[in-house]
N, C-alpha and C positions, 0 to 999 in steps of 0.2 A: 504494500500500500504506500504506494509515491505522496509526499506534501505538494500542497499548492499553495502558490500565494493569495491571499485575500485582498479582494478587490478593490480599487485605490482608497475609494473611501474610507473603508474599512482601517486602512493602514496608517491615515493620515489621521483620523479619529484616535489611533491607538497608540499611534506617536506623539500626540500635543500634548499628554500630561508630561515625559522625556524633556519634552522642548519646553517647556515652559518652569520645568525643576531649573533645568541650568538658566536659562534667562532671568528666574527668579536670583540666582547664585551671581551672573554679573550682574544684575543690577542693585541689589545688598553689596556687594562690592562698593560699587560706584558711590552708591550713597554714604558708604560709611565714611569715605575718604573725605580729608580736611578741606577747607576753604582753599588754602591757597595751591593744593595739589592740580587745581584746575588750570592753572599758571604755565603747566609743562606738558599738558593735552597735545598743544598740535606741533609741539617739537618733536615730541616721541611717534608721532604717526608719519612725521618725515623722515625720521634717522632709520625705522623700523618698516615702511613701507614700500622701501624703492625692488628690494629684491621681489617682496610679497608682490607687487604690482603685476611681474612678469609671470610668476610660480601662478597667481589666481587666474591671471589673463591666457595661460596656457590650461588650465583646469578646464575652463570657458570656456575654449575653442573645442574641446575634449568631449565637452557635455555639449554642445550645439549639434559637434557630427555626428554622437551618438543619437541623440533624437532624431536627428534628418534621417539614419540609416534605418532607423528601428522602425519608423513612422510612415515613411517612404520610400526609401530605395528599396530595403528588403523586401517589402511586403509586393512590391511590385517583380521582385525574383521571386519571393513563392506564388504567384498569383501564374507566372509564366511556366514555374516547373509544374503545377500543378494541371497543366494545358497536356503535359507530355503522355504519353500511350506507355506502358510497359517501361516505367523509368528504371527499375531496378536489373541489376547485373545478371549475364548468363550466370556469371560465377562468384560467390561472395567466400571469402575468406575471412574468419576472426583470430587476430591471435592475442590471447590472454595472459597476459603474466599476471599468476598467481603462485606467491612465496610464503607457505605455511599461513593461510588465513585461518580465520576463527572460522568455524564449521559452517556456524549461523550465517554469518557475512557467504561463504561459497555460495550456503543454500538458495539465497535470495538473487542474489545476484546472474548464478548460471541458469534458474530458473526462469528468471526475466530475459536473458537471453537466447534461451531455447525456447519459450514460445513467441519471440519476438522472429526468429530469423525461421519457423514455423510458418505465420504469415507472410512470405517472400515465397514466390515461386522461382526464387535461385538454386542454383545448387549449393549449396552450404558445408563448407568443413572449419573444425574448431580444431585451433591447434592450442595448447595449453600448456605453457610451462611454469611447473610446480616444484615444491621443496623435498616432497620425500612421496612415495607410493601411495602413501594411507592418504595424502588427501587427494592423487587422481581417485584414488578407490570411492571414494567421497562424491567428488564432481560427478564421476560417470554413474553413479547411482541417483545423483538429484536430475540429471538429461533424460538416462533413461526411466523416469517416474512421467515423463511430462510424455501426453500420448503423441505417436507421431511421429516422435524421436529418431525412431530409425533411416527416416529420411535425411538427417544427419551423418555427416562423417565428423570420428571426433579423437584426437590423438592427443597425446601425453608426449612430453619430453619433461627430464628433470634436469632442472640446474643445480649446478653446484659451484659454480665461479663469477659467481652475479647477473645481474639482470642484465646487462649489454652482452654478453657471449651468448646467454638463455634468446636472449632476439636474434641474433646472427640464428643460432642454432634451429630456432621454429621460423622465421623469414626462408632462409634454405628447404624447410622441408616441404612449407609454401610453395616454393620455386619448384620444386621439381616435378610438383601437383599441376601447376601453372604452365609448368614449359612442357608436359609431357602429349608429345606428338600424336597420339590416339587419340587426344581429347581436343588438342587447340584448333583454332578455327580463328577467324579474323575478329569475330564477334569479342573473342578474350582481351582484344583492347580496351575493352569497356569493364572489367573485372575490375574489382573494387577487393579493397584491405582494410579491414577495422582492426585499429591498436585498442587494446584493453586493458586496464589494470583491475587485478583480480579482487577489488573492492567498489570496484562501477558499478551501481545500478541503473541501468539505462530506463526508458519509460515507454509504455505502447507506442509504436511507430517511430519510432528513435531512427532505424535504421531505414525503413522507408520513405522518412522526410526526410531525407539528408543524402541519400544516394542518389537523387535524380538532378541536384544539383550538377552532377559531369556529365550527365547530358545535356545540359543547356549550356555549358561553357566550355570548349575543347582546350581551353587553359586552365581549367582549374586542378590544380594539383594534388592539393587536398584541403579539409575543413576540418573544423572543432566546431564546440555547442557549448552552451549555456549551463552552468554547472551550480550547484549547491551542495552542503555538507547536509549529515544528518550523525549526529554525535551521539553514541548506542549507548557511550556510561561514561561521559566527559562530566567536567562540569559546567554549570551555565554561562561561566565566563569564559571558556574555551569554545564551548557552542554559538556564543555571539561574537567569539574571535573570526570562528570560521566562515559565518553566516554574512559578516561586515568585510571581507576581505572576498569570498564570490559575490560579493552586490558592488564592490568597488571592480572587480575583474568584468564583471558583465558591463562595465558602464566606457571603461576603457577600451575594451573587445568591439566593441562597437562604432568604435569612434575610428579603431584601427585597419577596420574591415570596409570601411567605406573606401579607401586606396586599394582594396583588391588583396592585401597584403595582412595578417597578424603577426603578434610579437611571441606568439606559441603555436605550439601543434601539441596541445596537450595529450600526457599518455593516457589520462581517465580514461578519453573517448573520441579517438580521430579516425577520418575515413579519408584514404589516400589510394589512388589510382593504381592499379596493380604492374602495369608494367615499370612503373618508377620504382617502387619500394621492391621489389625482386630482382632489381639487377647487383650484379655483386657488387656494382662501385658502392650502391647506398647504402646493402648489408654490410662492406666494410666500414661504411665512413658510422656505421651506429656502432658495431662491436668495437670499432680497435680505431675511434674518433681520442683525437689528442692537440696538447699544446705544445710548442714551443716558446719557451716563457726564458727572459734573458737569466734572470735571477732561478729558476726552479731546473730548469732544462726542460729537457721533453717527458711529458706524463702522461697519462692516459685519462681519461673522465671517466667516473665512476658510473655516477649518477646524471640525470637534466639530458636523458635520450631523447626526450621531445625536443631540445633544444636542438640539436642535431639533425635530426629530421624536419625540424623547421628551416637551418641555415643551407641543408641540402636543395630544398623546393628554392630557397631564396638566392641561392647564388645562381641557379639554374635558369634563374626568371621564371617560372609557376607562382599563378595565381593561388589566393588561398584566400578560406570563404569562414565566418564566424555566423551560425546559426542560432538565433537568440531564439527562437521558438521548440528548443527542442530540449528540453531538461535532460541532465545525467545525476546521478546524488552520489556524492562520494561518500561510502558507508567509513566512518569514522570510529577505530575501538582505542579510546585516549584513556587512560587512567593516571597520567602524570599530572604534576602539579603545572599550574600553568605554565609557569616560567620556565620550566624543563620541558615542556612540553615546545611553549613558541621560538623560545630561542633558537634550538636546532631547527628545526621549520624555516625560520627567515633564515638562518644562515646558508642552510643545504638551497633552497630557491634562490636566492639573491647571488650564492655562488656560482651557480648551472649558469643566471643568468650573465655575469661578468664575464664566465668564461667564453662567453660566444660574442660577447658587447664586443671585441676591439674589431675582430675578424668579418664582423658584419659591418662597423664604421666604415671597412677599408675596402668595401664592396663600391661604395659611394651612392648618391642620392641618386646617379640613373640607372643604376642595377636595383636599386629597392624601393624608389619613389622617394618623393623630397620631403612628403609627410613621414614616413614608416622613418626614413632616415635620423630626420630630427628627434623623432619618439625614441631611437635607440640610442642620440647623442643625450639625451634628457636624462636616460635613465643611468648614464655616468656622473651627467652635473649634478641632480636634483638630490644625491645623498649630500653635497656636499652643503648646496644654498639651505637644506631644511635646518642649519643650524647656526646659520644667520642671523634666524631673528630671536632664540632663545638665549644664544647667547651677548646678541646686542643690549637686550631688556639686560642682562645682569652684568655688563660692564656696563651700560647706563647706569643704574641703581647704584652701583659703588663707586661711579664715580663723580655721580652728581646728584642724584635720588630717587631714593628707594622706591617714589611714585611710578618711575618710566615701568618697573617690574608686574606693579601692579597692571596699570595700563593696557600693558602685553597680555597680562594675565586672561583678561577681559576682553580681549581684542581675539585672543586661542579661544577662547569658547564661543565667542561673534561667530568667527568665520567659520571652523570644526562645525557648528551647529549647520551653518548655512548647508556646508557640504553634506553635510547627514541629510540634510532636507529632500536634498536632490533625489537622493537615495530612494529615499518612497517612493517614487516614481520607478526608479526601477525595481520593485518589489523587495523592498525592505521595509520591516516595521522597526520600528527605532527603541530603544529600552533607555534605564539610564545610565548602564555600563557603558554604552556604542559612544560617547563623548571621551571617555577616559581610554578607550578603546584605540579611538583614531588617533589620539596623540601618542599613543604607548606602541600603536604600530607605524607612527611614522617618525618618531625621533628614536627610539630604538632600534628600527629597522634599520634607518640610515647608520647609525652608530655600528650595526650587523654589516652590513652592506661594505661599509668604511675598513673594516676590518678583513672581509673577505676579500676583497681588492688587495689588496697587500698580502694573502696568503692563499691564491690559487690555488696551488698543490694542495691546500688542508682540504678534504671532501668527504663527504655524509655516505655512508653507507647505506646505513636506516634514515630512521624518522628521527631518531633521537641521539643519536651519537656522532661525532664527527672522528675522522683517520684522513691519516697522511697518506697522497697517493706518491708522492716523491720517497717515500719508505715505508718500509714494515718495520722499522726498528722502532722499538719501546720509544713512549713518550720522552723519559728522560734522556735517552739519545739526542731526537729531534729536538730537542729542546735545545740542544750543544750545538748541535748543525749554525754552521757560519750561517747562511743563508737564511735562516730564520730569524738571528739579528739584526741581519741586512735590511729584512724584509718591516721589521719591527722598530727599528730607526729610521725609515724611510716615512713610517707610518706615523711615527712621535713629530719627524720633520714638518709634513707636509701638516698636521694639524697646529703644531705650534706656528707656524707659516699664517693660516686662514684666522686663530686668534689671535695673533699679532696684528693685520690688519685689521679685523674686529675694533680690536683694543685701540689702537690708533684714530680709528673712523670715531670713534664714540668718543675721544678722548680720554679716556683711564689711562693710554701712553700717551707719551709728547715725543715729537720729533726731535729730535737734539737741533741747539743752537748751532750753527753750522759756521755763525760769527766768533765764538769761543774755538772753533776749532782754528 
């Protein structure tokens, strides 16, 4: 049983007591503050404003083409695909990475899947790579429960050296399904490949709203959808972590799809052209995909395989489609505390994404379009400007008073509100964690972000753990490694660097007299 969002109304109702907590909170603020604090109002909105102008006015542009696309442009692409006769593939292939899931999570999941690719008159094979036997033995008993089933082809591969070999390994066995000359015929151009991760639960017609999209476009390479968490035994501040971060993805996704182009091919749930994803240059470029980094040398990527299979479609020039109308729910089994819980989380995503940040700059704005371009040069700057204006308000405050903090203070919860607002519109109901939420996910993110930049090599296994892929040597090795004080002092630099000028702009430093020297 999939959730829905409730209807705008609805949301907008359920949010005003949220919006009106914190607006009650700056404006008790406001009032408490002394007579003459009103004295330093519109100095602080100048010293504090000039970065924000650009950071909002790019939010704006973000959130316009996201409604144009959602409101307009799309609906005028389903309205067209929806015209087509027999949109779906001679041949559909799924391939699932699933790594020792919870039983429950399998059951739901392959169950949604088997009667979804049921309704397809494709031919259908599942390929599934799992952790150990007991849970294909698992899988193939919730498939075969669902009737019909046999109309299926459904195989097993087990991994044992991570999730990018497990891909190579069920991709190839794809391929050989794909290329085998008893079966192929011209019409196999048209064969489609859904990536999976073994906690997607997709939603009726998932698959059939979204694969007739490569019939109407002979560029499109591949697509993603609109995604949600569902948190099975989290806590509610985890659960509205997750729920505020796919209602900020779906609002971006949208905006970014309007150029033809995303900033993902997420692995939850993408459907990508079959002869692209079969050929061995891509199967290589996801198993045995790497850097060359001056400081680390050359590594291999652990993890952020969507990331890969996005920069493969992108250097190639393929188009790439974001389907807001078609839910996936990412079943979620958290029982960490929060902060061990999100911390790894931004680090392992923010890292996938830097490692692919410089490689894609260097493609340039007429291989990826001049919008997608800029959006990937953003997402290097914008760790750096989010910390601009908190730490301006606290070298203001010490260095001339303590008002300009407040100020800011009041000025975070203005704007943070505004952006929540937008949010209902894309189907978010707001609480009144989602305030503390977005500022804890965007100056620690960036603080995350800051960090991983400076240490490529260090990458996520899991959900929750990070490793060095530059070695397997014990922590306290790595920790000796030249290279990691390099990387560490590079890191101390460049931010004593950005609050130096801070500090300067606000005055808490002074230039030196230059007449004394």
């Amino acid at each position: 049983m999939t959730m829905t969002a409730p209807p705008l109304y609805d949301r907008a109702k359920d949010s005003l007591v949220p919006m009106l907590f914190w607006l009650f909170v700056a404006g008790a603020i406001l009032i408490s503050l002394p007579r003459y604090a009103w004295d330093y109002k519109s100095h602080a909105i100048v010293a504090l404003g000039l970065i924000g102008i650009w950071r909002y006015s790019w939010y704006l542009i973000n959130q316009l083409r996201g409604t144009y696309f959602e409101r307009i442009h799309f609906p005028a692409l389903r309205r067209e695909m929806e015209k087509i006769r027999a949109s779906h593939p001679q041949r559909l292939y799924v391939m699932v990475m699933s790594y020792r899931e919870d039983p429950d999570i399998s059951a739901r999941v392959f169950r949604a899947l088997t009667q979804e690719l049921l309704r397809l008159p494709s031919q259908s094979m599942i390929v599934v790579s799992v952790g150990a036997e007991a849970e294909a033995v698992r899988i193939r008993s919730v498939v075969n429960m669902v009737a019909g089933s046999e109309r299926l082809t459904l195989h097993f591969l087990q991994q044992s050296q991570g999730k990018r070999i497990a891909m190579g390994h069920a991709l190839r066995r794809i391929a050989r399904d794909f290329n085998d000359p008893a079966t192929w015929n011209p019409a196999a151009e048209r064969d489609l490949v859904v990536f999976m991760d073994g906690d997607s639960l997709i939603t009726p017609g998932a698959v059939r709203r979204t694969a007739g999209f490569f019939r109407l476009n002979a560029r499109l390479g591949g697509l993603t959808t609109n995604e949600d968490a569902e948190v099975l035994n989290g806590s509610l501040l985890a659960t509205e972590w997750y729920k505020l971060r796919f209602a900020r993805r779906h609002a971006m996704m949208k905006s970014h799809a309007l150029s033809g182009k995303v900033l993902t091919l997420t692995g939850r749930f993408s459907v990508f052209r079959a002869p692209l994803v079969l050929s061995e240059n891509f199967i290589r470029g996801v198993e045995a995909d790497h850097l060359n980094h001056w400081l680390f040398g050359k590594f291999r990527f652990l993890m952020g395989d969507d990331k890969s299979t996005w920069f493969h479609l992108l250097s190639d020039g393929w188009n790439m489609l974001y389907v807001p109308d078609v839910m996936v729910y990412s079943l979620e089994s958290r029982t960490n505390s929060f902060f061990k819980l999100t911390i790894p989380l931004i680090f392992r995503w923010n890292g996938n994404m830097l490692r692919n940040n410089a490689r894609a700059l260097a493609l340039g704005p007429a291989r990826t379009g001049r919008f997608i371009w800029l959006a990937i040069l953003d997402q290097r700057i914008s760790m750096w400007t989010t910390f601009v204006g908190p730490m301006s308000a606290v070298f203001l405050a010490i260095a001339q008073s303590w008002v300009y903090l407040v100020f800011y203070l009041v000025w975070v919860i203005i704007t943070r509100l505004a952006q929540l607002a937008v949010l209902i519109t894309q189907g978010k109901t707001l609480t009144v964690v989602d305030l503390p939420l977005q500022i804890f996910d965007q100056w620690i993110g960036s603080a995350v972000k800051i960090y991983a930049s400076f240490n490529l090599a260090q990458q996520s296994w899991s959900k929750t753990t990070k490793q060095s892929a530059a070695s397997t040597a014990p922590k306290t090795a790595v920790a000796l490694m030249p290279n990691y004080w390099i990387a560490r002092a590079l890191m101390i630099f460049h931010l004593t660097l950005l609050f130096t000028l801070l500090a300067l702009g606000t005055g808490l430093l002074k230039f030196p007299n230059l007449r004394l020297l």
